[in-house]
Each structure stands twice: as structure tokens, then as C-alpha cells.
N, C-alpha and C positions, 0 to 999 in steps of 0.2 A: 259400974263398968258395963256398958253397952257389950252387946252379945258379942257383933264383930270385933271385939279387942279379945276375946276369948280364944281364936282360931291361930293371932298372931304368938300367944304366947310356946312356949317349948315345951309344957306339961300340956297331956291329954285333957279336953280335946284340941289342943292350937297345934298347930302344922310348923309352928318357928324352926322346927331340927330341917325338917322336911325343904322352907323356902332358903336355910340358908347354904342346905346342900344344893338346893339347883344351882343356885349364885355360885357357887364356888366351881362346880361342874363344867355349869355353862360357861366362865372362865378358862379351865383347864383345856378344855374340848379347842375354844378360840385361840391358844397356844399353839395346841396339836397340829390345827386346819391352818394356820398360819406356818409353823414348821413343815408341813408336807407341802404346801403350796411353794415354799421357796427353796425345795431340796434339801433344810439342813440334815433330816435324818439319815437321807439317802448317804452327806457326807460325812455322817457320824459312822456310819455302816461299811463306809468303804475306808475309813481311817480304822477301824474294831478290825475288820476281817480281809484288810488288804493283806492279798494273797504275797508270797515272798516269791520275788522274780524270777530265781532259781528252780523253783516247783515245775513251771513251763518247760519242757524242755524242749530245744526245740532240732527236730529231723533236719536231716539234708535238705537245702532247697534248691529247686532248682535255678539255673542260672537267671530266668525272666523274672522269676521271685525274691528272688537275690535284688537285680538288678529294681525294681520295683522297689523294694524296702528301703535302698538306698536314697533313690528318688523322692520318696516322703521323708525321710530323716533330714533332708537336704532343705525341702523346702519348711520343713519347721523348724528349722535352724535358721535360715535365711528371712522364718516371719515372710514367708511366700504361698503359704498352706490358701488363702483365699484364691488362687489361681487354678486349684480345682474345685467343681463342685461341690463334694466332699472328697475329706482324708478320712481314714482312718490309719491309727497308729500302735502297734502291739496291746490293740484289745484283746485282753482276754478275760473268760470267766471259769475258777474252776468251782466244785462242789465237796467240801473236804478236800479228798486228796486226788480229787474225780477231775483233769482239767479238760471240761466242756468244749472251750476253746482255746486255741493256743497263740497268745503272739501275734495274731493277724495282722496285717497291712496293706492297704492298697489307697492308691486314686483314684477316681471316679470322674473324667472330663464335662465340661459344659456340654448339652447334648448328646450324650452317652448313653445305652443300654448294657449296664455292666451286671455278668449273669453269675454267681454261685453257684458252683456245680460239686453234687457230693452224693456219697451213697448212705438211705436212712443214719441218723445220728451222727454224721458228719461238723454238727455245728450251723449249720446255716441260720436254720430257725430261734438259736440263742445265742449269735451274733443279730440280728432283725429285733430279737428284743432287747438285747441293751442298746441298738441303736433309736429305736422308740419310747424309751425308760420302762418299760414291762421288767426289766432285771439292772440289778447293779452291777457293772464291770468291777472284775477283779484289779484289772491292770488294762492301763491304757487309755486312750482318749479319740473320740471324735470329733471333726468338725466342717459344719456347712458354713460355707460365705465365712463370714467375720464374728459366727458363732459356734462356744466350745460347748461338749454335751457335757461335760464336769463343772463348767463357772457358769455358762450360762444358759443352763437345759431347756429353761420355759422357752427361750427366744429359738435354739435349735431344734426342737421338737416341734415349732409353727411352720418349719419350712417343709415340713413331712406330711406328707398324704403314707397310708399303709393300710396294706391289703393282709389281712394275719393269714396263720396257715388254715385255721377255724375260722368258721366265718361269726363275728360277733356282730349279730341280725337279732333285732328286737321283732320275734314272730308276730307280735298282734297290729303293726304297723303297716302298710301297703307297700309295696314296695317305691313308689312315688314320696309317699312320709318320709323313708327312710333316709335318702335324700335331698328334703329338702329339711331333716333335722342337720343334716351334717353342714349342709351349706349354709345353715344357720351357724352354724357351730366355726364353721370357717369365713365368717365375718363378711357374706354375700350380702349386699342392701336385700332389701324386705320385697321391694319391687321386684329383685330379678332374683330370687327365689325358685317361684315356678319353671320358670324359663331355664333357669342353670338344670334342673332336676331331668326335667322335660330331654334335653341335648343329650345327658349320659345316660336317661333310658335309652334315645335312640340309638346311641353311638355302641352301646350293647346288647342290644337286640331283646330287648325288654319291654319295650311302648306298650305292646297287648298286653300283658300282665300288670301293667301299672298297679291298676285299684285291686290286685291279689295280694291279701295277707301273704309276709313273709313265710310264716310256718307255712304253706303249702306250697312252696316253691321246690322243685326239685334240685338234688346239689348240683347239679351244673349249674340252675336259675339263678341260685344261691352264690354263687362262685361269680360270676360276673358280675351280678348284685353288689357284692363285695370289693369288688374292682374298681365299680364305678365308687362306689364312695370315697374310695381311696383319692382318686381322679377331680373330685368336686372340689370346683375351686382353681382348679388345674396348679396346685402347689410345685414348687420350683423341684424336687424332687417327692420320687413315688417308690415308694418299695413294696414289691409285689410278692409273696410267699405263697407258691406255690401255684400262679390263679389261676391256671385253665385245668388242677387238676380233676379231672371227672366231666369235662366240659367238654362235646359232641364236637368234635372237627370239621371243620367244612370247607370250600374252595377257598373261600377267602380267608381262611385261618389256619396257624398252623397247633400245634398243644406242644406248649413248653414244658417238662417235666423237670423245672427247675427254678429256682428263686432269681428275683429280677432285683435290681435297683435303677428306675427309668430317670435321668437327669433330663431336665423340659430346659 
């Protein structure tokens, strides 16, 4: 028996336990990345711990809100929900018995700047993240164009640019990188790359700082940094959380101290 048939076997010193743990691993693992990749866990997780409809409870609303809720009940009934940019429909999320969110509804029109307005822990920012999948909805459903965030996530979640409340900036990147990994990421040709990146520096007052590492950008720098990425690509809608907060005001701008969702 040649040395190298030694290694293969299961008794010391062969590695055979060893290579046919990786094979089985490395199978399992290709399960996993395959179930995550096409949401089944997420829908294992919302059939386990779908919240009971009842738990929401929901306050007087008022007459706009009222009138509003009806409006999308109407047209998802009707199979008319693609006539606004997005719906959303009594999403909610709670935490045990904690409910996050409640019941929410609205329209969102083509060309629309529609604002969230709330005080600290209001919900806005965990409504932002079940509508980017960062969190599983309790109850209820979203949808842009002719896609649902429940049956068809991957395809509703491409129509999204988002600006988080945190800015998630890889520090050792320039702020020029950063950008043009994202425009990568949102399927810009190769050629216009630079050029896409180059426009949202200018367009946020960023150009001079280009070749500056992330980490030493200051959080305002940071903050519209983050903005534009969101912006790259110019995606059909943008949801902005929170973006000018800490960001220097000046004649031509105003500071929103509130969550956007920008329909283009």
C-alpha cells in the first residue's frame, strides 16, 4: 500500500472521517445558502411565529387614515395595487407581546415624496426594515409594481435603493469605491461605472473628498455618503431614514428630521 492510500483511510493517520465530513458539510451549508437565497426560512419563520391578528390593536384613526386604508383594501381587491408605486398593507411587526408596528397602510403615488413622521420609537425604522427584508413582518404585505415582498422578495427588493438609519460604510474604502462597489452591485455596465459614481459625488457635495477613506469622513460626510448610494443607479424607489440627520444646512438645502420614501 503506497503511502498516499494511508491518508485516505479512517484510522490514524488517514483523514477519511475528516474528508467525508467536509462532503457532507459542504452539502448541508449548499441547502442552507440556497434556502436563504430564495426566502424559504424567512417563510418558515413567518408561518412559526405569525403574530395573531387580534394582538394589534388598533387606536382610532383618523378620518384621512381611515379613508386611506380603505383605498388600498380597494385596490387589492380590485388586483389594481400596481397603480401605485408602492402599497403597503396592515404591515405589522410585533416582539412577543411588544407590537413594534401596528396595522400600517398606505399608498405611495408615481413621483411621490411620501414622509414618516414620528417621535423616537414610533416605528418608522422597523417598518424601513421589513420593507428592505432586514426584519420579518408579522402581518401584512408589501408591494412595488407587479412585485409582492412575501412571494416575490428577491424581485421587490431590486426596485429599492435605501439609505439605513446607520450608515453601513465599509471605512477602508474611499468614498469614490464605495460607489462604484454599489453600482456594481446594481448592475451598471463596467464602462459607466466611474462616471455613475463620479455624478452622485457631485450631486452631494462630496467630489473633494472622493480619494478620503470612509472612516474619516465626518457624520454629516457619512450621511450623504450614504444617500447617494442609496441614489446609485437611480432605482425606481428610495427610502431614505433619516438622511440629513447631522448634515450642515445651507441655502440650498433644507434638514429633514424625518424618514423619506422618494418614488422616481
Amino acid at each position: 500500500m503506497c503511502s498516499s492510500d494511508l491518508y485516505q483511510e479512517f484510522d490514524e493517520p488517514g483523514i477519511g472521517q475528516e474528508l467525508v465530513y467536509m462532503a457532507i458539510s459542504g452539502f448541508i451549508y449548499q441547502l442552507i445558502l440556497a434556502g436563504i437565497e430564495l426566502g424559504a426560512f424567512q417563510a418558515i419563520k413567518r408561518a412559526i411565529f405569525k403574530a395573531d391578528k387580534h394582538s394589534f390593536t388598533q387606536a382610532t384613526r383618523d378620518e384621512d387614515v381611515a379613508r386611506e386604508a380603505q383605498r388600498i383594501d380597494n385596490l387589492i381587491l380590485d388586483r389594481q395595487a400596481g397603480g401605485d408605486a408602492m402599497v403597503v398593507q396592515n404591515l405589522s411587526k410585533s416582539y412577543g407581546t411588544f407590537a413594534a408596528v401596528s396595522g400600517i397602510t398606505f399608498g405611495v403615488h408615481h413621483g411621490e415624496c411620501f414622509g414618516l413622521l414620528g417621535v423616537n420609537g414610533a416605528g418608522k425604522t422597523t417598518t424601513f426594515r421589513m420593507l428592505t427584508g432586514d426584519e420579518v413582518c408579522s402581518d401584512g404585505n408589501a408591494i412595488a409594481g407587479l412585485f409582492s415582498l412575501t412571494n416575490r422578495r428577491k424581485d421587490f427588493l431590486s426596485t429599492i435603493g435605501y439609505c439605513p438609519q446607520f450608515d453601513g460604510i465599509i471605512g477602508v474604502l474611499h468614498g469614490r469605491e464605495m460607489l462604484q462597489l454599489f453600482a456594481r452591485l446594481r448592475g451598471v455596465p463596467p464602462r459607466n461605472v466611474t462616471a455613475e459614481a463620479n455624478k452622485w459625488l457631485a450631486k452631494l457635495g462630496l467630489s473633494e473628498s472622493a480619494q478620503v477613506q470612509c472612516e474619516n469622513y465626518s457624520g454629516g460626510m457619512k450621511r450623504r455618503l450614504s444617500a447617494a448610494m442609496s441614489m446609485v443607479a437611480d432605482p425606481p424607489i428610495i427610502l431614505l431614514d433619516e438622511p440629513t440627520s447631522g448634515v450642515d444646512p445651507d441655502r440650498k438645502s433644507t434638514r429633514l428630521n424625518s424618514s423619506h420614501i422618494t418614488i422616481s
